[in-house]
N, C-alpha and C positions, 0 to 999 in steps of 0.2 A: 672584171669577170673572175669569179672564181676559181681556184686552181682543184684539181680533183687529185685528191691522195692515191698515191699509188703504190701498194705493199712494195717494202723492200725483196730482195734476196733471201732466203736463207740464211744463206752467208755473210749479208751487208744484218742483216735483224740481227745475227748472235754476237756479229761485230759490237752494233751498238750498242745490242744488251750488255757485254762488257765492257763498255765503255761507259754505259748506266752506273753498273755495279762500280767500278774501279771510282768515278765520280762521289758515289754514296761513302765511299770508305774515307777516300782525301775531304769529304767533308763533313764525314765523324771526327777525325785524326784534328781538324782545326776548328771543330768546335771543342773540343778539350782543351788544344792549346791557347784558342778565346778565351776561357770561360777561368782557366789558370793567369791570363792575364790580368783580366778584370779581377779577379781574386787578389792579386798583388795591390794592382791600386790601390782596391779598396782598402784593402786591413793596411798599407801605409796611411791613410787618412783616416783609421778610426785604433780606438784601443781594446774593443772588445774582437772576442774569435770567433762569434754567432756569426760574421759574415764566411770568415775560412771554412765555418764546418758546414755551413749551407751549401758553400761551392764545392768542395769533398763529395758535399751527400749528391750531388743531384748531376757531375760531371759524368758516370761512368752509365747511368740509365738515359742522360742528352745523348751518349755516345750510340749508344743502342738503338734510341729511339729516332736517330738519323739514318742511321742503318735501315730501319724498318722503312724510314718512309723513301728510301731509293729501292726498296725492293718495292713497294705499293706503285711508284712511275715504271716502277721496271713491268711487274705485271699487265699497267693499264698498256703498255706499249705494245707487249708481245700480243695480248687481247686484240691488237687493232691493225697489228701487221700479219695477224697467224686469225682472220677471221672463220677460219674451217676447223678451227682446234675444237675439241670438244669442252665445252661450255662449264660440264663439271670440274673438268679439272681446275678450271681459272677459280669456281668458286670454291672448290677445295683449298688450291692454295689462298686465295682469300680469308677465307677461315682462320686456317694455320695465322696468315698473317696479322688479326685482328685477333687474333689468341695469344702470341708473342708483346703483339704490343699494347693490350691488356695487362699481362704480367710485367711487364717491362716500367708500364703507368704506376699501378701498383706498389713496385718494386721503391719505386722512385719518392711517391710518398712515403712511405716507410724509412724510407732512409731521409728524409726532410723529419720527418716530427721526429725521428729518434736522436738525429743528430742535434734538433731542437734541446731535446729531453737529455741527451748525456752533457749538452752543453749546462743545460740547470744543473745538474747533478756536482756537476766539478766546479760552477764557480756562487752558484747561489745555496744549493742544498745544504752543503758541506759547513756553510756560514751559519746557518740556522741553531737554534739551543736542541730543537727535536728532531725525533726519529721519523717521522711522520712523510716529510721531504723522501728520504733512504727509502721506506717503504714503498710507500707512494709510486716509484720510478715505475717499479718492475710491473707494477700491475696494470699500470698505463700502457706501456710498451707492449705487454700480453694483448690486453684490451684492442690498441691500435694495430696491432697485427689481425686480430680475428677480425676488425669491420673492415680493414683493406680485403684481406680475403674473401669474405661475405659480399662484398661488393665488386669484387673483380667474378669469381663466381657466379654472381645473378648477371654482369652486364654480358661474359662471355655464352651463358644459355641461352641469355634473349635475343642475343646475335645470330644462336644456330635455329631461333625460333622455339624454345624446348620453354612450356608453357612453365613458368618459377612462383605460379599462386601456390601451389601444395607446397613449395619447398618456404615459401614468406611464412607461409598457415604452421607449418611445422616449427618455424624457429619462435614463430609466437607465443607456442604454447610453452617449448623449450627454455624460452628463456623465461615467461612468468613461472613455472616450476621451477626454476631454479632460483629468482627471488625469490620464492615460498620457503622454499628450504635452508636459504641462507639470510634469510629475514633478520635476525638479530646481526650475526657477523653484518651483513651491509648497513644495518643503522648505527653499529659501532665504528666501520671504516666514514660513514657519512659523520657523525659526529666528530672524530678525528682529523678531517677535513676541515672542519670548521673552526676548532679549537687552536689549529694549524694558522686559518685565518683571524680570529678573533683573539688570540693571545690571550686570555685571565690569566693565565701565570704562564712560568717558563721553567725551565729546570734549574734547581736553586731554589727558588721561591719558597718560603714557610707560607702554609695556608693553615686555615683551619675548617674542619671537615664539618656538615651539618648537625656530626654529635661531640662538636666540642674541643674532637680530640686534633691536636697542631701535629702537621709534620711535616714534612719538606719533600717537593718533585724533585725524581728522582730519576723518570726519564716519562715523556712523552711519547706511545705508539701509534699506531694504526689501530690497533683495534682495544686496547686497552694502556691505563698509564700506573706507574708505579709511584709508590710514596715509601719515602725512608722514613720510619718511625724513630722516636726518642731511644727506645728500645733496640735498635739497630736490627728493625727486622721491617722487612716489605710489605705494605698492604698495594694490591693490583685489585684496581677496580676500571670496569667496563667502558668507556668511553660513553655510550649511549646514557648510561647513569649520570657519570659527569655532566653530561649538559644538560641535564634535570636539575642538578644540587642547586642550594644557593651557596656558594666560596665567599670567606673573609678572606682576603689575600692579602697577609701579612706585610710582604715585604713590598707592597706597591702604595703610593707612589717613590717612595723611595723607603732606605734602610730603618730611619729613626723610630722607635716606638716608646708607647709611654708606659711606664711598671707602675702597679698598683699596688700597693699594700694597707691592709685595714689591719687596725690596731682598738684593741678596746681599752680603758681606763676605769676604775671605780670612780662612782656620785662622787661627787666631794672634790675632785682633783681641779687645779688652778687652768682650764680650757686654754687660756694665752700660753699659758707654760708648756701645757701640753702640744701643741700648735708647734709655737717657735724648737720645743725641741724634735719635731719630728720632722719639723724642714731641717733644721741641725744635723740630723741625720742623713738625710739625703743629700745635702750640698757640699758635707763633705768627701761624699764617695765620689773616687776617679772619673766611673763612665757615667755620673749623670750631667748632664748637660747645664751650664748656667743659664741660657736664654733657648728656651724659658725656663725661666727656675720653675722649681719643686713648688708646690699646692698642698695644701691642708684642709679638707672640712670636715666639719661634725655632721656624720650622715646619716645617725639614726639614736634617737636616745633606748637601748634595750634593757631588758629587764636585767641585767643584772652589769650592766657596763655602758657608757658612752663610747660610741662606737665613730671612729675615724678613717679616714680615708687619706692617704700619703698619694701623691701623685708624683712621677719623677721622667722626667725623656731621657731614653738613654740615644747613644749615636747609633747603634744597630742592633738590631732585634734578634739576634743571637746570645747578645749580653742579657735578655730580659731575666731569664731565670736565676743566672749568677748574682745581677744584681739585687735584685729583691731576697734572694738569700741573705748578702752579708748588709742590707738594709736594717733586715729585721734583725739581724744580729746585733749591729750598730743599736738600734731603737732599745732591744730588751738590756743590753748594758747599759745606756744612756739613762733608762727608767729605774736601773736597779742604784747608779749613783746619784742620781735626782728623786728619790723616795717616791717615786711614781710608781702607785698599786696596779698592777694587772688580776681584777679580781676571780675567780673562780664563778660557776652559773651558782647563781644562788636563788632562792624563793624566800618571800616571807608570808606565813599563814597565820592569818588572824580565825579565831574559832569562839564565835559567840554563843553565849549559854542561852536556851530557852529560856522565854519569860516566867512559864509555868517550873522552871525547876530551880530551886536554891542553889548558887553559886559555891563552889568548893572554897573553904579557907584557906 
């Protein structure tokens, strides 16, 4: 047979209520000291600290959020021993209490993906060649703040019944006007992003730009990258441009590059001779590489010279320019002691006399 509830006392109900509350508090107080436990173990059995700052971020909002839910027994209680209490009140504090621990929810993710996010910051970002990681953080963070907000906002309205279509409708538009007006900045931080992930170079790398001109990354950002020129001056260009170009990237897959030098000769000159002495030249300079050795062809018979091609690897493509300098130096002394003509452009015109006119003596 059932037994029929029978309101306490006054006296015996505020008893119990604090003896609800006091309950809620000792078992905030050891879910912390849980949750620090479980924290130790774990990071003695791992090497990384993504588990300690997990348990950091989310001990001090469990703590609260225990709290909350002995006051949520606490209310359903007084509700069911105090049934002549005035009804508002109970949903008042109701409210209040789905408003706290909303915020509280809230709170708690934020401090999970931040502690996430500073955890990147300090042991992955830091490692990176780009800037892009640095950047990156803070706008996520912003970002992850404003949708917990947005979202604790809409659940606590629809809670008090407070219709949240005009307020959806208004962040709609708000937020496509705001991609309108930052249309270029977001397709340079989106291409940045990717550059981030697809790596075609890195800071350090010699490239060569689609007009030709070589120069070295000099830092990678968010919304645009810089380049050290030869000239010791900076060209910054857009990120979004960047993943349009097509890049030669010099220095990938590794350092080694090959120097070119053409050389021309007058008709007449002994081709082996010429050959063998301009591998001679290049196998004896320091930074060109033995294997593979140095190359020779004849790459074009022109009008006023046979025209050659020197090919040489050096070990890294910094050396390119020095060496092809004292290549060709080597080559023009080499030809000036071995009687080898470097001829001048020259033409020959032939001019034939009309049939109808007598020939000059």
């Amino acid at each position: 047979m059932p037994t029929e509830f029978h309101p306490a006392t006054p006296g015996e109900a505020l008893t119990f209520a604090a003896v609800i509350i006091a309950a809620a508090v000792v078992a905030a107080f050891l879910s912390r000291i849980i949750l620090k436990m479980i924290g130790r173990r774990i990071a003695s059995r791992t090497r990384t600290e993504i588990d300690d700052i997990i348990i950091e971020a989310i001990a001090r909002p469990i703590f609260y959020l225990v709290l909350l839910g002995g006051l949520e027994f606490e209310l359903r209680y007084l509700a069911r021993v105090f049934p002549e209490a005035p009804a508002e009140a109970f949903v008042v504090l109701h409210g209040i209490k789905f408003t706290l621990g909303a915020v509280v929810a809230g709170w708690l993710v934020i401090r999970l993906i931040n502690g996430s996010i500073r955890w990147y910051g300090h042991h992955i970002a830091v490692k990176t060649e780009t800037r892009i990681d640095e950047e990156f953080i803070p706008i996520v963070d912003r970002i992850v703040k404003l949708v917990v907000f947005i979202l604790v906002l809409m659940s606590i309205l629809s809670h008090f019944q407070v219709d949240i279509k005009g307020l959806v409708a208004v962040l709609g538009v708000g937020s496509l006007a705001v991609a309108l007006a930052a249309q270029d900045t977001l397709s340079n931080m989106i291409a940045g992003f990717i550059l981030m992930l697809d790596r075609p170079f890195r800071v350090g790398d010699r490239i060569a730009l689609p007009n030709g001109r070589r120069v070295d990354v000099h830092e990678i950002g968010l919304r645009s990258t810089k380049f050290l020129t030869f000239d010791h001056t900076i060209i910054i260009i857009p990120n979004a441009e960047i993943a349009k170009m097509t890049i030669d990237n010099i220095s990938y897959p590794g350092p080694r590059l090959r120097v070119r030098v053409d050389v021309g000769v007058a008709y007449g000159s002994d081709i082996d001779k010429v050959k063998g002495l301009l591998a001679e030249a290049a196998s004896g300079h320091p930074a060109v590489l033995a294997n593979p050795a140095p190359t020779v062809s004849l790459v074009k018979m022109g009008e006023s010279s046979l025209d050659f091609s020197l090919f040489a690897q050096v070990a890294a493509y910094q050396d390119e320019w020095t060496t092809g300098n004292e290549i060709r130096e080597r080559i023009l002394k080499i030809f000036q002691r071995e009687k080898i003509e470097i001829p001048y452009p020259q033409r020959t015109i032939h001019i034939a006399a009309a049939k109808d006119e007598p020939s000059t003596p």
